[in-house]
N, C-alpha and C positions, 0 to 999 in steps of 0.2 A: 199505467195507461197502455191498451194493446192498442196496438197500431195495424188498421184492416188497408191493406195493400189493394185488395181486392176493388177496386174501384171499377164505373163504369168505361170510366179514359183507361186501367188496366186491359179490361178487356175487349175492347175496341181496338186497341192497337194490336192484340192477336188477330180478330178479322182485318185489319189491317195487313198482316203477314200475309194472310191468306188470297187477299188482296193482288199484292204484289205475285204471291205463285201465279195466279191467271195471271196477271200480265205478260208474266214470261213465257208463259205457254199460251202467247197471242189472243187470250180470249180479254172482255171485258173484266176490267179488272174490280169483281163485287165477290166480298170476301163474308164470311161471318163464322161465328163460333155461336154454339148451345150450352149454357153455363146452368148447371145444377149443383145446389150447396156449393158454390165459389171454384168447383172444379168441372173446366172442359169438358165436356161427353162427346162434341160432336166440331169438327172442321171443314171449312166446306169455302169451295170456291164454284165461279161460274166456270163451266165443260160444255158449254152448248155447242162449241165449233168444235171438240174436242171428240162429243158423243155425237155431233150432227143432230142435237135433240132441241128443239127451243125449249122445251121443258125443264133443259136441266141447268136450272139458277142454282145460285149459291145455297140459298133458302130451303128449298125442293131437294139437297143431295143433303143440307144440315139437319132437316126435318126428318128422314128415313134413317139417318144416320143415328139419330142421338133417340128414335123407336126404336131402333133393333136394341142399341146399347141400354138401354131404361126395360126392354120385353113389354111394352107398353104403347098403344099411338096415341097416349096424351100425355102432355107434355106441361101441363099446368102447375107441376113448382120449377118451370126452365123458365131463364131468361136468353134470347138469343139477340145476339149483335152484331148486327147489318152497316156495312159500309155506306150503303145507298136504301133510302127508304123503298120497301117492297112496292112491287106492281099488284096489281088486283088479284092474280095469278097466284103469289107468293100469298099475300094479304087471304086470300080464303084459305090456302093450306094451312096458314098457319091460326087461321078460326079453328077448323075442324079438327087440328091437333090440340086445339084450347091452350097456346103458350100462356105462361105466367106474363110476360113481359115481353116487348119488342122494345129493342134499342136501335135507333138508325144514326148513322153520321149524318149524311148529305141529304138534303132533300131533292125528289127526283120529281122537278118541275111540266115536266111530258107525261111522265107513266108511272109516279107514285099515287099508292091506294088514295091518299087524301087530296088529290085533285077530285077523284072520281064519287067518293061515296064515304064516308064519316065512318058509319058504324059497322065496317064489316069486319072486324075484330069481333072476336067472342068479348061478350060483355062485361068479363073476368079481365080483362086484359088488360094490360097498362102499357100505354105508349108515350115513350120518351126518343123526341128529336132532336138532330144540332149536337150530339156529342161527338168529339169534333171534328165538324162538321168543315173546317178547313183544310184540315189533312183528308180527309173521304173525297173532297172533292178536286183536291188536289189533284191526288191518282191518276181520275177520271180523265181531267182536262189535260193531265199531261199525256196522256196515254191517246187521248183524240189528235191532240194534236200531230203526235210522231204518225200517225196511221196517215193523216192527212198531206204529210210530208212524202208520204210513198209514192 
């Protein structure tokens, strides 16, 4: 019996890592990885205070990231995995890149896509929530809190 390691808690806890880089470099700590055929293409952390860009989410730097490395802007046998469920922002780039898959840990109760609108995923797309989703949110709230202590 082969034993696939490869799990979606595997690679979650890589965005997880990635995670934790922003935080240390003071930004929001929203991590994710771009998985094709069970191997990384793409790593990617939140840089918005980093690049002064609101634009540049975790999602948005994994998405260009894991085009260049594919020579391709679609992305539809990738799965990528998000610490925090994408905002609307992330949630259309990653329509028009047509990902295979969206994995999020935490759900993001203010400003994830599924507060706002269902179906704006390409309609290929599979999305799975809450993986885990204690550790994702974790991060987050500990990361709010020391901010607030400043």
């Amino acid at each position: 019996m082969e034993l696939n390691i490869f799990t979606d808690e595997y690679f979650m806890k890589e965005a997880l890592r990635e995670a934790q880089k922003a935080a240390e470099e003071d930004e929001v700590p929203i991590g994710c990885v771009v998985v094709s055929n069970n191997r990384i293409i793409a790593r990617a952390h939140n840089l918005t205070e980093t690049l002064n860009d609101i634009t540049a989410h975790a999602e948005m730097q994994a998405i260009t990231s894991a085009s260049n490395y594919l020579g391709s802007k679609y992305l539809d046998e990738c799965t990528i995995y998000i610490t925090l469920e994408p905002c609307l922002m992330c949630a259309g780039a990653l329509r028009w890149a047509q990902i295979g898959r969206i994995v999020y840990g935490a759900p993001d109760k203010k400003y994830g896509f599924g507060r706002y609108i269902e179906n704006i995923t390409h309609p290929k797309t599979r999305v799975i929530g809450g993986v885990m989703q204690e550790e994702c949110s974790r991060i987050l709230s500990d990361f709010f809190k020391k901010k607030r202590m400043k």
